[in-house]
C-alpha positions as CSV (number, residue, x, y, z in Angstrom):
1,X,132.5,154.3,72.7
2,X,131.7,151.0,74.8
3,X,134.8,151.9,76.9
4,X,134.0,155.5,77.5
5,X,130.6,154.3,78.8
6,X,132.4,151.8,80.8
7,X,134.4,154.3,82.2
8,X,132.0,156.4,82.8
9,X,129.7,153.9,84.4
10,X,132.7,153.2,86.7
11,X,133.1,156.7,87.7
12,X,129.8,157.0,89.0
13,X,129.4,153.5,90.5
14,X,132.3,154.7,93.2
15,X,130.5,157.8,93.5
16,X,127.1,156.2,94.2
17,X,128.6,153.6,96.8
18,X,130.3,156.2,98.7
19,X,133.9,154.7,98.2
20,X,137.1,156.4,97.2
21,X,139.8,155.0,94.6
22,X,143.1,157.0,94.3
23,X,145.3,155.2,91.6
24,X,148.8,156.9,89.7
25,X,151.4,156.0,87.8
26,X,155.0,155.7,88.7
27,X,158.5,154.8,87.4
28,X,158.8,150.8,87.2
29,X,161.6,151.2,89.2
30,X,159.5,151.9,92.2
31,X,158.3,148.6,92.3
32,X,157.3,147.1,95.9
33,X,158.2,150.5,97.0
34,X,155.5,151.7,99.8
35,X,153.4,154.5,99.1
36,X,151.8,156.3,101.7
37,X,148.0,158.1,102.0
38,X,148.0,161.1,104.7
39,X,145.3,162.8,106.0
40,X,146.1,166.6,106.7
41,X,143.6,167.9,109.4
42,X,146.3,170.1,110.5
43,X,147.4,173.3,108.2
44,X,150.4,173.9,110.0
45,X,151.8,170.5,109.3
46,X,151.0,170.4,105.4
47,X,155.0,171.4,104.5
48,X,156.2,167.5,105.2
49,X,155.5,164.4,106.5
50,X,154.2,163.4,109.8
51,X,153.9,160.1,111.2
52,X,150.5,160.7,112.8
53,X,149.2,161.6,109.2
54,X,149.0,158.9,108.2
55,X,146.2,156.2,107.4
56,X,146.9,154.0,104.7
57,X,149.7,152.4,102.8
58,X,150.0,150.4,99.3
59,X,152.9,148.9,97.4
60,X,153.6,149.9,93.8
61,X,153.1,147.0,91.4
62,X,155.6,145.8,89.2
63,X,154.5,148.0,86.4
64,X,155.0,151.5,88.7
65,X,150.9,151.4,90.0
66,X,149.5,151.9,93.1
67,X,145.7,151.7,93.8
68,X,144.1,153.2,97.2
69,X,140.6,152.0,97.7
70,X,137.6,152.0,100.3
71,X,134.5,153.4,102.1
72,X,136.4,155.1,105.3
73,X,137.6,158.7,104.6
74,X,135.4,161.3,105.1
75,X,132.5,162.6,103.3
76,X,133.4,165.9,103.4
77,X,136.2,167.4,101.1
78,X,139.6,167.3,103.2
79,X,143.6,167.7,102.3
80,X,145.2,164.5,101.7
81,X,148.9,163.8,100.6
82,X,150.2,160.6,98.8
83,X,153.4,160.2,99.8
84,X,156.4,157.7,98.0
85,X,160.1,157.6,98.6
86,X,162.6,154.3,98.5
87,X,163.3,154.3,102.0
88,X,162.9,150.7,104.1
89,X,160.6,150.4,106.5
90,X,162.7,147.6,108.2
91,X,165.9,149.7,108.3
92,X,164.6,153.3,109.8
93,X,161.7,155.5,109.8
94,X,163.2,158.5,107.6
95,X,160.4,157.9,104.9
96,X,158.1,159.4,107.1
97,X,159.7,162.8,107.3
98,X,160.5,162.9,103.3
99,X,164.1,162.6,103.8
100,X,164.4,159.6,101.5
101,X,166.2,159.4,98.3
102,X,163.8,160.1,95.1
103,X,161.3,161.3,97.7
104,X,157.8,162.6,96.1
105,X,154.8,163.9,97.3
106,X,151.9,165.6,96.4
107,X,148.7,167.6,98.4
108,X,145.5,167.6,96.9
109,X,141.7,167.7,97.9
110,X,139.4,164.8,98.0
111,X,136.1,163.0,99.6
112,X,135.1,159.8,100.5
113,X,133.5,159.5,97.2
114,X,136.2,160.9,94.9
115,X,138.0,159.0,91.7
116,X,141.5,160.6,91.2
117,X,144.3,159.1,89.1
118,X,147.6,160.7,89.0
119,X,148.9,159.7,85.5
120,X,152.8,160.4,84.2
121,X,153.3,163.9,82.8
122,X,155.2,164.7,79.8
123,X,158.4,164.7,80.8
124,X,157.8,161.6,82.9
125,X,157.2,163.8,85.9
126,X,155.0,162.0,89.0
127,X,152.6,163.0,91.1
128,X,152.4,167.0,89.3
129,X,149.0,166.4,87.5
130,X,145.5,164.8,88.4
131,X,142.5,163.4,86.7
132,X,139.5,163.4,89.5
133,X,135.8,163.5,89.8
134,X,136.2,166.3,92.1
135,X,136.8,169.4,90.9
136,X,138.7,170.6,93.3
137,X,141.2,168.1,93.9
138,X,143.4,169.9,91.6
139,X,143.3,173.6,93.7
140,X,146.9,172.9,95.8
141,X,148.7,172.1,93.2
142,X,147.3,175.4,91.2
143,X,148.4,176.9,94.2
144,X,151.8,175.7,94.3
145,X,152.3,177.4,90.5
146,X,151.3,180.4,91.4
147,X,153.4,180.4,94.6
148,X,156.4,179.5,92.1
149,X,155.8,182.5,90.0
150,X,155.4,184.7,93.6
151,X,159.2,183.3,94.6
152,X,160.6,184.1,90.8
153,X,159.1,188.1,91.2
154,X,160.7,188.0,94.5
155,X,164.0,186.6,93.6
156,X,164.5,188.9,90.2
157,X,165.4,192.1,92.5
158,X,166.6,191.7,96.2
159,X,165.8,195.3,96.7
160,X,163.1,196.7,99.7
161,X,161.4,198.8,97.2
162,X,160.8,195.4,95.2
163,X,159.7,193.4,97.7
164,X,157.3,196.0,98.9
165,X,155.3,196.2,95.4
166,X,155.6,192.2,95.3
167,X,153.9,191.6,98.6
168,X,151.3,193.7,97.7
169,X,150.6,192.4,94.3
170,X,150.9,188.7,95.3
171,X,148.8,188.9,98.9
172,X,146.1,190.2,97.2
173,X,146.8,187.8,93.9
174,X,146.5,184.7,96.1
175,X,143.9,185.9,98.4
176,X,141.7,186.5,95.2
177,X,142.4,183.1,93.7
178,X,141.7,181.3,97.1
179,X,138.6,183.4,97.2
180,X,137.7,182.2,93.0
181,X,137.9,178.7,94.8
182,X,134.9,178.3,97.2
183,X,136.4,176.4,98.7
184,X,138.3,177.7,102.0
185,X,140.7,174.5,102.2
186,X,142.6,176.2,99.4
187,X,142.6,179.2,101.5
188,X,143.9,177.9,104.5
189,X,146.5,176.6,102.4
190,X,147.4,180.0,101.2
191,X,146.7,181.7,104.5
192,X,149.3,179.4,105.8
193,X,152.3,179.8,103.5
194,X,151.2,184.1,103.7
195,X,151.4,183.9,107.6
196,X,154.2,181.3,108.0
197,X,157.1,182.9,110.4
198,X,159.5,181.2,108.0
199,X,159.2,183.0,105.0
200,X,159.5,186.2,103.9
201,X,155.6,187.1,103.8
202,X,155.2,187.4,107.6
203,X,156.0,191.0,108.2
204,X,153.9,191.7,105.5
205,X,151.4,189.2,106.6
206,X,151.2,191.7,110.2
207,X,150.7,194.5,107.9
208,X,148.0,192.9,106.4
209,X,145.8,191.7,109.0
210,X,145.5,194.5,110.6
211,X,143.2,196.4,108.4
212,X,142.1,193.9,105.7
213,X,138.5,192.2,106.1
214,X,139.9,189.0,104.5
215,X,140.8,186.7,107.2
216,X,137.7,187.7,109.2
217,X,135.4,186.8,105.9
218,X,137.5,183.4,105.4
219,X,136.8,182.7,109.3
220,X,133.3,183.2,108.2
221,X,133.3,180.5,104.9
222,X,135.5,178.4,107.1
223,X,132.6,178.3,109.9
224,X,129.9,177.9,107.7
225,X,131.7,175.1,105.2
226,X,133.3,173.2,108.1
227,X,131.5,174.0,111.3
228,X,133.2,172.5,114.8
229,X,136.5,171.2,113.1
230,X,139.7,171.7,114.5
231,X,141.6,173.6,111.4
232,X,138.7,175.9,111.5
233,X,139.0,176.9,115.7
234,X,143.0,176.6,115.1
235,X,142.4,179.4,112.4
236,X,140.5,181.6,114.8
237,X,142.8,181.5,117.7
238,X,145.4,182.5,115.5
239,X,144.3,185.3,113.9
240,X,143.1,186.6,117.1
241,X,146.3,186.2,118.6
242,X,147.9,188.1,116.1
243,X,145.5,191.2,115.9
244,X,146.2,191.8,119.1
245,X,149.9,191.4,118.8
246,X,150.0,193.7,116.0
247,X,147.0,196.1,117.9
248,X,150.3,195.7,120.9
249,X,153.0,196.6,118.3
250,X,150.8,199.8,117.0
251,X,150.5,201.9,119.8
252,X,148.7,200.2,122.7
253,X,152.0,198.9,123.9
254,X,152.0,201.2,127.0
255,X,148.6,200.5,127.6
256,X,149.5,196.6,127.2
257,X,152.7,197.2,129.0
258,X,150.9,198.6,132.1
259,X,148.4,196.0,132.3
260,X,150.2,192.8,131.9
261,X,152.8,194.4,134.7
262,X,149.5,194.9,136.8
263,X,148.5,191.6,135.9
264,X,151.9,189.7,136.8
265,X,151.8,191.6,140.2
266,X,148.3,190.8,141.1
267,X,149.4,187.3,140.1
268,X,152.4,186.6,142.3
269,X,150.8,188.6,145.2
270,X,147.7,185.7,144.8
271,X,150.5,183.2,144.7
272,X,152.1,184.5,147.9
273,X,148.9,184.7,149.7
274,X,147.7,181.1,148.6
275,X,151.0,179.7,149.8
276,X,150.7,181.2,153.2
277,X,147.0,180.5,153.4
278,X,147.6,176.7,152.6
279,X,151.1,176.5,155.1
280,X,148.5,178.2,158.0
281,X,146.0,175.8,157.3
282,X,148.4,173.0,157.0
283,X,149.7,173.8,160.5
284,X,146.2,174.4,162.3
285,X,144.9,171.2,161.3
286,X,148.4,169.6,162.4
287,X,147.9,171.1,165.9
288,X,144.2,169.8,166.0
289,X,145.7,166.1,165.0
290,X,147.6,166.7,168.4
291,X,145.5,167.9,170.7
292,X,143.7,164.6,170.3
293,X,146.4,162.5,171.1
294,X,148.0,162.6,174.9
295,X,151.8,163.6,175.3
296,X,153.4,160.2,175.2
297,X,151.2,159.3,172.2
298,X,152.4,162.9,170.6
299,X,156.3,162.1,171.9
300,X,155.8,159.0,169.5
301,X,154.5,160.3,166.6
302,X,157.7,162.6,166.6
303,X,160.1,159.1,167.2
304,X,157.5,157.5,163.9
305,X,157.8,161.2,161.8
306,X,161.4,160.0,162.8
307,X,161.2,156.7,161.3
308,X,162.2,155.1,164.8
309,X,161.4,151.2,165.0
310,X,159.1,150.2,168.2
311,X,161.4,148.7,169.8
312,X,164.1,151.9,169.7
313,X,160.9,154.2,171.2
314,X,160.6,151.7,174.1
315,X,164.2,152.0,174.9
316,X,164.1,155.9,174.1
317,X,161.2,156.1,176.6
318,X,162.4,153.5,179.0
319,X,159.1,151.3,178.5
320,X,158.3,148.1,177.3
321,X,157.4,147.4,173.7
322,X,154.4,146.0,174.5
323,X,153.5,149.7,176.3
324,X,154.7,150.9,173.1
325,X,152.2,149.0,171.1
326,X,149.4,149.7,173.0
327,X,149.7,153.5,172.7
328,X,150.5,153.2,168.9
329,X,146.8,151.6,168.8
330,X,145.7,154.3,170.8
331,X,147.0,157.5,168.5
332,X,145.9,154.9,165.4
333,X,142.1,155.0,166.7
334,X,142.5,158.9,167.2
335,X,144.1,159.6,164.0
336,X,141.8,157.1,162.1
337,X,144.9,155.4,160.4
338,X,146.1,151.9,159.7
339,X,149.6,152.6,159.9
340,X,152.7,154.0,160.1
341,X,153.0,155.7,156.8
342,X,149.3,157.1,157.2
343,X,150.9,158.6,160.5
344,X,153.9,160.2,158.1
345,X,151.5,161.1,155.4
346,X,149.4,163.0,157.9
347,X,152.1,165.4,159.5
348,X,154.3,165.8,156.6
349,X,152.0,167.6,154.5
Protein backbone atom coordinates (compact mmCIF):
# COMPACT_ATOMS: atom_id res chain seq x y z
CA UNK A 1 0.00 0.00 0.00
CA UNK A 2 2.89 2.47 1.11
CA UNK A 3 4.39 1.80 -2.32
CA UNK A 4 1.33 2.39 -4.38
CA UNK A 5 1.16 5.78 -2.57
CA UNK A 6 4.64 6.32 -3.24
CA UNK A 7 4.11 5.74 -6.63
CA UNK A 8 1.49 7.59 -6.91
CA UNK A 9 2.92 10.54 -5.10
CA UNK A 10 5.77 10.30 -7.72
CA UNK A 11 3.47 10.44 -10.54
CA UNK A 12 2.00 13.50 -9.72
CA UNK A 13 5.16 15.30 -8.27
CA UNK A 14 6.54 15.22 -12.19
CA UNK A 15 3.26 16.32 -13.20
CA UNK A 16 3.10 19.22 -10.75
CA UNK A 17 6.74 20.41 -11.57
CA UNK A 18 6.17 20.42 -15.16
CA UNK A 19 8.99 17.86 -15.99
CA UNK A 20 8.91 14.76 -18.20
CA UNK A 21 10.47 11.16 -17.27
CA UNK A 22 10.37 8.52 -20.14
CA UNK A 23 11.99 5.26 -18.75
CA UNK A 24 11.71 1.38 -20.58
CA UNK A 25 13.07 -1.70 -20.37
CA UNK A 26 15.44 -3.45 -22.71
CA UNK A 27 17.41 -6.68 -23.35
CA UNK A 28 20.74 -6.58 -21.00
CA UNK A 29 22.46 -7.04 -24.00
CA UNK A 30 21.84 -3.55 -25.02
CA UNK A 31 23.95 -2.21 -22.43
CA UNK A 32 25.84 1.19 -23.07
CA UNK A 33 23.94 1.12 -26.28
CA UNK A 34 22.62 4.74 -27.13
CA UNK A 35 19.07 5.47 -27.22
CA UNK A 36 17.75 8.22 -28.90
CA UNK A 37 14.58 10.82 -28.04
CA UNK A 38 13.10 12.45 -31.38
CA UNK A 39 10.85 15.12 -31.63
CA UNK A 40 8.45 14.68 -34.79
CA UNK A 41 7.02 18.22 -35.75
CA UNK A 42 7.03 16.99 -39.22
CA UNK A 43 4.23 14.27 -40.33
CA UNK A 44 5.85 13.52 -43.37
CA UNK A 45 9.00 12.40 -41.75
CA UNK A 46 7.33 10.10 -38.98
CA UNK A 47 8.21 6.59 -41.25
CA UNK A 48 12.23 6.73 -40.04
CA UNK A 49 14.77 8.47 -38.54
CA UNK A 50 16.07 11.82 -39.16
CA UNK A 51 19.01 13.36 -37.87
CA UNK A 52 17.37 16.78 -37.28
CA UNK A 53 14.77 14.96 -34.96
CA UNK A 54 16.53 14.59 -32.66
CA UNK A 55 17.01 16.19 -29.09
CA UNK A 56 18.25 13.91 -26.59
CA UNK A 57 20.24 10.85 -26.05
CA UNK A 58 20.80 8.31 -22.97
CA UNK A 59 22.80 5.11 -22.60
CA UNK A 60 21.08 1.88 -21.46
CA UNK A 61 22.35 0.77 -18.08
CA UNK A 62 23.80 -2.43 -17.45
CA UNK A 63 20.53 -4.00 -16.47
CA UNK A 64 18.79 -2.95 -20.18
CA UNK A 65 17.26 0.73 -18.64
CA UNK A 66 17.18 3.84 -19.99
CA UNK A 67 15.71 6.95 -18.13
CA UNK A 68 14.91 10.35 -20.15
CA UNK A 69 14.29 13.20 -17.83
CA UNK A 70 13.75 17.10 -17.67
CA UNK A 71 11.64 20.38 -17.87
CA UNK A 72 12.36 21.29 -21.75
CA UNK A 73 9.77 19.61 -24.11
CA UNK A 74 6.85 21.23 -24.78
CA UNK A 75 3.73 21.74 -22.87
CA UNK A 76 1.58 20.84 -25.43
CA UNK A 77 0.95 17.10 -26.46
CA UNK A 78 3.47 16.42 -29.53
CA UNK A 79 4.82 12.97 -31.39
CA UNK A 80 7.97 11.77 -30.09
CA UNK A 81 9.91 8.60 -31.09
CA UNK A 82 12.52 6.66 -28.88
CA UNK A 83 14.78 5.30 -30.99
CA UNK A 84 17.66 2.22 -30.12
CA UNK A 85 19.76 0.29 -32.43
CA UNK A 86 23.60 -1.20 -31.82
CA UNK A 87 25.17 0.99 -34.26
CA UNK A 88 28.55 3.08 -33.12
CA UNK A 89 28.49 6.44 -33.14
CA UNK A 90 32.32 6.62 -33.60
CA UNK A 91 32.24 4.27 -36.64
CA UNK A 92 29.25 5.89 -38.93
CA UNK A 93 26.05 7.64 -38.59
CA UNK A 94 23.63 4.70 -39.99
CA UNK A 95 21.82 4.65 -36.52
CA UNK A 96 20.21 7.66 -37.41
CA UNK A 97 18.37 6.43 -40.43
CA UNK A 98 17.36 2.88 -38.53
CA UNK A 99 19.58 0.88 -40.68
CA UNK A 100 21.27 -0.72 -37.70
CA UNK A 101 21.25 -4.29 -36.74
CA UNK A 102 18.40 -5.05 -33.89
CA UNK A 103 17.13 -1.61 -34.76
CA UNK A 104 13.76 -0.54 -32.64
CA UNK A 105 11.69 2.19 -32.49
CA UNK A 106 8.57 3.32 -31.28
CA UNK A 107 6.12 6.75 -31.93
CA UNK A 108 3.99 7.78 -29.26
CA UNK A 109 2.32 11.04 -27.84
CA UNK A 110 3.58 12.92 -24.87
CA UNK A 111 3.91 16.53 -22.99
CA UNK A 112 6.27 18.14 -21.04
CA UNK A 113 4.62 16.83 -17.97
CA UNK A 114 4.05 13.24 -18.98
CA UNK A 115 5.42 9.88 -16.99
CA UNK A 116 5.73 6.97 -19.61
CA UNK A 117 7.49 3.71 -19.01
CA UNK A 118 7.84 1.23 -21.72
CA UNK A 119 8.10 -2.10 -19.84
CA UNK A 120 9.08 -5.71 -21.63
CA UNK A 121 6.01 -7.49 -23.17
CA UNK A 122 5.35 -11.03 -22.93
CA UNK A 123 7.21 -12.37 -25.28
CA UNK A 124 10.08 -10.18 -24.36
CA UNK A 125 9.05 -7.82 -27.08
CA UNK A 126 10.46 -3.88 -26.64
CA UNK A 127 9.15 -0.79 -27.06
CA UNK A 128 5.32 -2.38 -28.32
CA UNK A 129 3.52 -1.38 -24.98
CA UNK A 130 3.34 1.77 -22.60
CA UNK A 131 2.45 2.70 -19.17
CA UNK A 132 1.81 6.78 -19.13
CA UNK A 133 0.04 9.43 -17.27
CA UNK A 134 -1.26 10.59 -20.52
CA UNK A 135 -3.82 9.01 -22.05
CA UNK A 136 -2.97 9.37 -25.14
CA UNK A 137 0.41 8.44 -25.44
CA UNK A 138 -0.66 5.04 -26.43
CA UNK A 139 -2.96 6.29 -29.75
CA UNK A 140 0.08 5.45 -32.56
CA UNK A 141 0.72 2.41 -31.49
CA UNK A 142 -3.27 1.58 -31.54
CA UNK A 143 -2.95 2.83 -34.82
CA UNK A 144 -0.29 0.80 -36.02
CA UNK A 145 -2.66 -2.46 -35.08
CA UNK A 146 -5.30 -1.45 -36.85
CA UNK A 147 -3.13 -0.50 -39.86
CA UNK A 148 -1.74 -4.25 -39.55
CA UNK A 149 -5.20 -5.72 -39.73
CA UNK A 150 -5.93 -3.06 -42.93
CA UNK A 151 -2.64 -4.72 -44.81
CA UNK A 152 -3.85 -8.47 -43.88
CA UNK A 153 -7.61 -7.59 -45.63
CA UNK A 154 -5.61 -6.26 -48.37
CA UNK A 155 -3.17 -8.98 -48.89
CA UNK A 156 -5.90 -12.10 -48.46
CA UNK A 157 -7.29 -11.30 -52.21
CA UNK A 158 -5.14 -9.34 -54.79
CA UNK A 159 -8.17 -8.85 -56.79
CA UNK A 160 -9.65 -4.88 -57.88
CA UNK A 161 -13.01 -5.81 -56.73
CA UNK A 162 -11.24 -6.58 -53.16
CA UNK A 163 -9.32 -3.79 -52.90
CA UNK A 164 -12.25 -1.53 -53.79
CA UNK A 165 -14.56 -2.86 -50.76
CA UNK A 166 -11.22 -2.65 -48.45
CA UNK A 167 -10.45 0.91 -49.12
CA UNK A 168 -13.81 1.84 -48.40
CA UNK A 169 -14.17 -0.12 -45.24
CA UNK A 170 -10.72 0.83 -43.84
CA UNK A 171 -10.68 4.84 -44.89
CA UNK A 172 -13.66 5.34 -43.14
CA UNK A 173 -12.50 2.66 -40.19
CA UNK A 174 -9.49 4.73 -39.50
CA UNK A 175 -10.94 8.08 -40.10
CA UNK A 176 -13.56 7.17 -37.33
CA UNK A 177 -11.02 5.91 -34.80
CA UNK A 178 -8.83 9.09 -35.40
CA UNK A 179 -11.95 10.99 -35.02
CA UNK A 180 -12.85 8.66 -31.29
CA UNK A 181 -9.41 10.19 -30.38
CA UNK A 182 -9.75 14.03 -29.91
CA UNK A 183 -6.94 14.26 -30.53
CA UNK A 184 -5.86 15.33 -34.26
CA UNK A 185 -2.12 14.22 -33.78
CA UNK A 186 -3.45 10.64 -34.19
CA UNK A 187 -5.14 11.97 -37.19
CA UNK A 188 -2.47 13.43 -38.94
CA UNK A 189 -0.86 10.25 -38.44
CA UNK A 190 -3.52 8.36 -40.19
CA UNK A 191 -4.10 11.10 -42.75
CA UNK A 192 -0.54 10.59 -43.57
CA UNK A 193 -0.17 6.85 -44.18
CA UNK A 194 -4.08 7.29 -46.17
CA UNK A 195 -2.49 10.03 -48.43
CA UNK A 196 1.10 8.71 -48.64
CA UNK A 197 2.02 8.40 -52.68
CA UNK A 198 3.81 5.18 -51.63
CA UNK A 199 1.17 3.01 -50.78
CA UNK A 200 -1.57 1.61 -52.09
CA UNK A 201 -4.28 4.13 -50.49
CA UNK A 202 -3.41 7.18 -52.63
CA UNK A 203 -5.72 6.67 -55.55
CA UNK A 204 -8.23 5.97 -53.27
CA UNK A 205 -7.07 8.77 -51.07
CA UNK A 206 -7.91 11.25 -54.48
CA UNK A 207 -11.19 9.71 -54.49
CA UNK A 208 -11.79 10.54 -51.18
CA UNK A 209 -11.01 14.02 -50.77
CA UNK A 210 -12.89 15.14 -53.27
CA UNK A 211 -16.25 14.89 -51.77
CA UNK A 212 -15.81 13.86 -48.09
CA UNK A 213 -16.01 16.76 -45.34
CA UNK A 214 -13.35 14.92 -43.32
CA UNK A 215 -10.16 16.52 -44.01
CA UNK A 216 -11.75 20.00 -44.08
CA UNK A 217 -13.29 19.20 -40.31
CA UNK A 218 -9.73 17.82 -39.18
CA UNK A 219 -8.18 21.16 -40.71
CA UNK A 220 -10.73 22.65 -38.38
CA UNK A 221 -9.64 20.50 -34.89
CA UNK A 222 -6.11 20.92 -36.08
CA UNK A 223 -6.50 24.91 -36.08
CA UNK A 224 -8.28 25.14 -33.02
CA UNK A 225 -6.07 22.38 -30.95
CA UNK A 226 -2.74 23.56 -32.38
CA UNK A 227 -3.16 27.08 -33.75
CA UNK A 228 0.02 28.72 -35.88
CA UNK A 229 2.11 25.33 -35.92
CA UNK A 230 3.82 24.24 -38.80
CA UNK A 231 2.16 20.47 -39.21
CA UNK A 232 -1.02 22.23 -38.95
CA UNK A 233 -0.27 25.01 -42.19
CA UNK A 234 1.72 21.87 -43.88
CA UNK A 235 -1.77 20.06 -43.63
CA UNK A 236 -3.55 22.83 -45.28
CA UNK A 237 -1.42 23.51 -48.20
CA UNK A 238 -1.63 20.03 -48.90
CA UNK A 239 -5.01 19.27 -49.05
CA UNK A 240 -5.56 22.30 -51.00
CA UNK A 241 -3.13 21.29 -53.40
CA UNK A 242 -4.72 18.19 -54.02
CA UNK A 243 -8.42 19.36 -54.34
CA UNK A 244 -7.51 21.22 -57.01
CA UNK A 245 -5.44 18.49 -58.63
CA UNK A 246 -8.20 16.10 -58.42
CA UNK A 247 -10.86 19.30 -59.28
CA UNK A 248 -7.95 19.34 -62.63
CA UNK A 249 -8.23 15.50 -63.16
CA UNK A 250 -12.32 15.73 -63.06
CA UNK A 251 -13.16 17.72 -65.75
CA UNK A 252 -11.72 21.28 -65.41
CA UNK A 253 -8.62 20.11 -67.18
CA UNK A 254 -9.43 22.16 -70.35
CA UNK A 255 -10.31 24.95 -68.43
CA UNK A 256 -6.91 24.44 -66.45
CA UNK A 257 -5.27 23.55 -69.58
CA UNK A 258 -6.16 26.93 -71.20
CA UNK A 259 -5.27 28.93 -68.46
CA UNK A 260 -1.93 27.83 -67.24
CA UNK A 261 -0.99 27.94 -71.28
CA UNK A 262 -2.28 31.64 -70.99
CA UNK A 263 -0.48 31.95 -68.00
CA UNK A 264 3.06 30.59 -69.32
CA UNK A 265 2.61 32.99 -72.38
CA UNK A 266 1.84 36.10 -70.46
CA UNK A 267 4.84 34.91 -68.46
CA UNK A 268 7.59 34.61 -70.95
CA UNK A 269 6.27 37.62 -72.95
CA UNK A 270 6.90 39.66 -69.22
CA UNK A 271 10.27 38.00 -69.31
CA UNK A 272 11.07 39.18 -72.77
CA UNK A 273 9.95 42.58 -72.15
CA UNK A 274 11.89 42.99 -68.77
CA UNK A 275 15.03 41.79 -70.49
CA UNK A 276 14.86 44.26 -73.17
CA UNK A 277 13.64 46.98 -70.87
CA UNK A 278 16.69 46.42 -68.43
CA UNK A 279 19.45 45.97 -71.75
CA UNK A 280 17.77 49.63 -73.04
CA UNK A 281 18.27 51.07 -69.80
CA UNK A 282 21.51 49.48 -69.23
CA UNK A 283 22.73 51.17 -72.53
CA UNK A 284 21.16 54.73 -71.96
CA UNK A 285 22.74 55.12 -68.81
CA UNK A 286 26.13 53.79 -70.41
CA UNK A 287 25.82 56.62 -73.11
CA UNK A 288 25.11 59.29 -70.31
CA UNK A 289 28.41 57.91 -68.40
CA UNK A 290 30.03 59.02 -71.82
CA UNK A 291 28.90 62.01 -72.72
CA UNK A 292 30.43 63.28 -69.52
CA UNK A 293 33.75 62.29 -70.23
CA UNK A 294 35.72 64.01 -73.40
CA UNK A 295 36.98 61.65 -76.33
CA UNK A 296 40.46 60.87 -75.14
CA UNK A 297 39.06 60.14 -71.62
CA UNK A 298 36.24 57.81 -73.46
CA UNK A 299 39.18 56.28 -75.96
CA UNK A 300 40.63 55.14 -72.43
CA UNK A 301 37.99 53.75 -70.76
CA UNK A 302 37.69 51.33 -73.93
CA UNK A 303 41.89 50.59 -73.57
CA UNK A 304 40.80 50.08 -69.20
CA UNK A 305 37.25 47.97 -70.32
CA UNK A 306 40.31 46.39 -72.23
CA UNK A 307 42.40 45.71 -69.27
CA UNK A 308 45.30 47.76 -70.92
CA UNK A 309 48.15 48.88 -68.32
CA UNK A 310 48.88 52.86 -68.26
CA UNK A 311 51.79 52.71 -69.60
CA UNK A 312 50.51 50.45 -72.94
CA UNK A 313 47.58 53.46 -73.48
CA UNK A 314 50.44 56.05 -73.51
CA UNK A 315 52.23 54.25 -76.11
CA UNK A 316 48.77 53.26 -77.88
CA UNK A 317 48.11 57.06 -77.87
CA UNK A 318 51.55 58.27 -78.44
CA UNK A 319 51.49 60.39 -74.98
CA UNK A 320 53.28 60.30 -71.95
CA UNK A 321 52.08 58.34 -68.90
CA UNK A 322 52.07 61.13 -66.89
CA UNK A 323 49.28 62.62 -69.61
CA UNK A 324 47.77 59.40 -69.17
CA UNK A 325 47.40 59.75 -65.39
CA UNK A 326 46.12 62.98 -65.41
CA UNK A 327 43.11 62.10 -67.71
CA UNK A 328 42.52 58.86 -65.71
CA UNK A 329 41.88 61.39 -62.62
CA UNK A 330 39.89 63.29 -64.79
CA UNK A 331 37.21 60.44 -66.09
CA UNK A 332 37.64 59.17 -62.10
CA UNK A 333 36.12 62.69 -60.84
CA UNK A 334 33.37 62.38 -63.72
CA UNK A 335 32.52 58.84 -63.12
CA UNK A 336 32.76 59.30 -59.23
CA UNK A 337 35.00 56.06 -58.94
CA UNK A 338 38.21 55.15 -57.17
CA UNK A 339 39.41 52.92 -59.57
CA UNK A 340 39.89 50.84 -62.29
CA UNK A 341 37.59 48.00 -61.56
CA UNK A 342 34.78 50.59 -60.50
CA UNK A 343 35.48 51.89 -64.20
CA UNK A 344 34.88 47.95 -65.39
CA UNK A 345 32.02 47.47 -63.05
CA UNK A 346 30.36 50.48 -64.44
CA UNK A 347 30.34 49.59 -68.31
CA UNK A 348 30.12 45.94 -68.04
CA UNK A 349 26.79 45.78 -66.63
Amino acid sequence: MRAFAFLVFLLSSFAVMGQYHFSGELSKENASNMVYLSLVEDYRKSSRVYLEQIIRKVAVDSLGQFNFEGNNLLNENRIYRIHLDGCSENTNSQHFLGQCNSSQSVLFIANNRDTLHFPTSFGHQTLCTVNSTNPKSSLILDIEALKEEMIFDFMEFRSEANQKLNSDKWFGKLQDFGQSTEEPLAELYIYDFLSDKRNETYSHYLLDISGNAYYTDLLSRLKSSYPNTGFAQQYEAEIISDQHLVSFRNGDAWSWKWILTGLLVFSLGLNVYLVFRNQSKTKKQKRQLLQKLTSQEQKIVQYILNDRSNKEIAAEMFVSLSTIKTHINNLYKKLDVSSRQEVVARFKK
